[in-house]
N, C-alpha and C positions, 0 to 999 in steps of 0.2 A: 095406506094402512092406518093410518092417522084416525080419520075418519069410522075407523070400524069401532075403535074401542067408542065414540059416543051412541053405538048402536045398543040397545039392549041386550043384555046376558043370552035371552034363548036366539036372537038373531045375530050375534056373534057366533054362537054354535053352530050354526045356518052355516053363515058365513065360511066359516074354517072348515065345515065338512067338504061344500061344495067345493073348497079351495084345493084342499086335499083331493077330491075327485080329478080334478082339473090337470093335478102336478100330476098326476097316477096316470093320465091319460097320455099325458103328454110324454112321462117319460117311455109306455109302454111303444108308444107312435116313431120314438126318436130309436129305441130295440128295434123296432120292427122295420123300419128305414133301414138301420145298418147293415141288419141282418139282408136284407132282399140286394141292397146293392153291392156289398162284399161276394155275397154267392154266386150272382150274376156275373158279376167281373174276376172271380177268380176260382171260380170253378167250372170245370170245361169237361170234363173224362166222368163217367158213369160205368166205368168198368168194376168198381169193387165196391162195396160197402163204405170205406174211410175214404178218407182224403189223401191223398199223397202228401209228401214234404212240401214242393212248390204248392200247391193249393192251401194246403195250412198254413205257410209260411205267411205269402199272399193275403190270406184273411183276415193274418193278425194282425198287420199292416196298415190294411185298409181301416180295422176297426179301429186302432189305433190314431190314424189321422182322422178319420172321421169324429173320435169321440173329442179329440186336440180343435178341429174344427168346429164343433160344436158349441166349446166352452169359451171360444174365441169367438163366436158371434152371440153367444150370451153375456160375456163379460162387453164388448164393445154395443151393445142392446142397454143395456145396463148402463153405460155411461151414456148414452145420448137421452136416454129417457134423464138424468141426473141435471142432463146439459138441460135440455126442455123445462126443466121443474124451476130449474135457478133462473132460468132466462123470466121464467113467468113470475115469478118471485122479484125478480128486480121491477117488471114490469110492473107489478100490481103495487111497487113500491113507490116507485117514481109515480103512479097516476092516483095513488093517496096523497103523495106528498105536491101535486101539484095542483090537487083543489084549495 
């Protein structure tokens, strides 16, 4: 992100729209995943218009871990990319300093 700001004013705006498309897309992708595999797995009967108790129960459940699951392979994403950066950063440090 560093980098962006020495972009120009109208391609920074670029930048942050497309970025914003990007988060919009993704988050709509990560709904629509929940959504398909909660319903899949816990709903089973077509008899009436709602859901029963164990099927709603069951959904809330799922989204639930699902969303907990989520933010735990975003937060653990987020430290490795962190580990990656520093790791390059030491590198690019030590082969400055050992010209």
């Amino acid at each position: 992100m560093e980098n962006v700001q020495n972009l120009p004013p109208h391609q920074q705006k670029e930048f942050m729209a497309h970025l914003e498309k990007m988060q919009m897309k993704d988050s709509l992708t990560l709904y629509n995943h929940l959504v398909m595999r909660c319903f899949d797995t816990c709903v089973s009967s077509f008899r009436s218009k709602a859901m029963d108790k164990s099927e709603s129960q069951c959904v809330e459940k799922c989204a639930q871990r699902y969303i907990k699951m989520s933010q735990r392979v975003g937060l653990r994403f987020a430290e490795h990319q962190a580990m990656q950066q520093k790791r390059a950063q030491e590198m690019a440090a030590a082969a400055a300093g050992g010209k």
